[in-house]
C-alpha positions in Angstrom: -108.6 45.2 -7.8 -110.4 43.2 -4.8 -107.5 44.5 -2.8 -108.2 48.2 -3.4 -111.8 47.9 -3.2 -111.3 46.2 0.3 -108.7 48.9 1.3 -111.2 51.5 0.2 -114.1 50.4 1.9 -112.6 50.0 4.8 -111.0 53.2 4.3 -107.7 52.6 3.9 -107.0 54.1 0.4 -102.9 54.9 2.3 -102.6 50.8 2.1 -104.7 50.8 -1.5 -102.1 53.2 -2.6 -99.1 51.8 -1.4 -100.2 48.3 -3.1 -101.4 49.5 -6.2 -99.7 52.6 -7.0 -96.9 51.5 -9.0 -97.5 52.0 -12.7 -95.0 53.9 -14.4 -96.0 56.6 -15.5 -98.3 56.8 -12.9 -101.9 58.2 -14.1 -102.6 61.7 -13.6 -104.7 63.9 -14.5 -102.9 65.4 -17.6 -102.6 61.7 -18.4 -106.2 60.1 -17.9 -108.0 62.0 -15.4 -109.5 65.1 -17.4 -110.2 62.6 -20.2 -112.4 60.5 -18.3 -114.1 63.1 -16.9 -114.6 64.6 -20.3 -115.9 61.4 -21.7 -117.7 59.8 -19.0 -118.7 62.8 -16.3 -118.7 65.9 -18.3 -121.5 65.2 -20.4 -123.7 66.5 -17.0 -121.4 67.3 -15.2 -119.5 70.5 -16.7 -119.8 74.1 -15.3 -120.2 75.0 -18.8 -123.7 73.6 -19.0 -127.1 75.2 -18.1 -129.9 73.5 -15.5 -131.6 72.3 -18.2 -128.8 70.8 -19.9 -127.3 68.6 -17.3 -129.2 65.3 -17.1 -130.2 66.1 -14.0 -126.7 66.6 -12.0 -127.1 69.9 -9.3 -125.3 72.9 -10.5 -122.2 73.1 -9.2 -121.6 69.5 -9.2 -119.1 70.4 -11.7 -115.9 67.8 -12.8 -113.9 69.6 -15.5 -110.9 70.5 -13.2 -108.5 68.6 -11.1 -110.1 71.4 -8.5 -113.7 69.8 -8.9 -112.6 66.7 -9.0 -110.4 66.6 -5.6 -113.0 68.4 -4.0 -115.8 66.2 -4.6 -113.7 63.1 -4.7 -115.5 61.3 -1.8 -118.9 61.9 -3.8 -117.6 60.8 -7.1 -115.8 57.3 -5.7 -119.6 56.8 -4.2 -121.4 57.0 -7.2 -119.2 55.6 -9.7 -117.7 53.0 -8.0 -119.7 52.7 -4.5 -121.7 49.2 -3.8 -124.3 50.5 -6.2 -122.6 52.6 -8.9 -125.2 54.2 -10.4 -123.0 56.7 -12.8 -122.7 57.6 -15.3 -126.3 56.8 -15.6 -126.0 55.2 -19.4 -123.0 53.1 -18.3 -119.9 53.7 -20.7 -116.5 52.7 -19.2 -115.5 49.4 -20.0 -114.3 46.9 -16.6 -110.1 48.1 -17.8 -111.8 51.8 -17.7 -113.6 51.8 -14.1 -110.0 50.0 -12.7 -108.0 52.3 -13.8 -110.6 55.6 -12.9 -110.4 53.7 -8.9 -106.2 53.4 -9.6 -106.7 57.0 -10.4 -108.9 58.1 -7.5 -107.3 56.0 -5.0 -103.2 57.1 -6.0 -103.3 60.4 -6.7 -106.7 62.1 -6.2 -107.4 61.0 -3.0 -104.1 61.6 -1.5 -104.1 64.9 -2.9 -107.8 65.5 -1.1 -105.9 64.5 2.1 -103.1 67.0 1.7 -105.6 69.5 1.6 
């Protein structure tokens, strides 16, 4: 894990990915993406909820597709796993949890965001 989050903060997720990318299978979203978002993001964080029933996230700042996810991918990785994580806001995923949601952002959401 020290190695990724070097690799990622010094941007190199292409040498994160090529260290720590070998789990077989290899998360996905169909796998454990869209069910960490449900449970830990999409509380706040689903297009499917009003202002006033968000807990504060923007509108628009919506994670319940790969879509929303890749696209804001950059802004998720800050704010959940940045030097000072501060989502989700009532805590929630356990240390295995937030190591494989960075495998998952760094292997195949990220590389997907640079493909675009």
């Amino acid at each position: 894990m020290i190695a990724l989050l070097l690799a990622c903060q010094l941007g190199g997720s292409d040498t994160a990915a090529s260290e720590d990318c070998d789990r077989e299978p290899a998360l996905s979203w169909e796998n454990f993406g869209e069910s960490y978002m449900a449970l830990h993001c999409n509380g706040c964080h689903s297009s499917l909820l009003p202002s006033g029933q968000r807990g504060g996230a923007p509108l628009g700042m919506d994670f319940d597709t790969w879509s929303d996810v890749v696209l804001n991918v950059e802004r998720i990785r800050s704010r959940a796993l940045g030097d000072a994580p501060d989502m989700p806001p009532g805590g929630g995923p356990t240390e295995t949890d937030l190591e494989m949601f960075e495998e998952w952002l760094a292997c195949e959401v990220e590389s997907a965001a640079e493909a675009e």
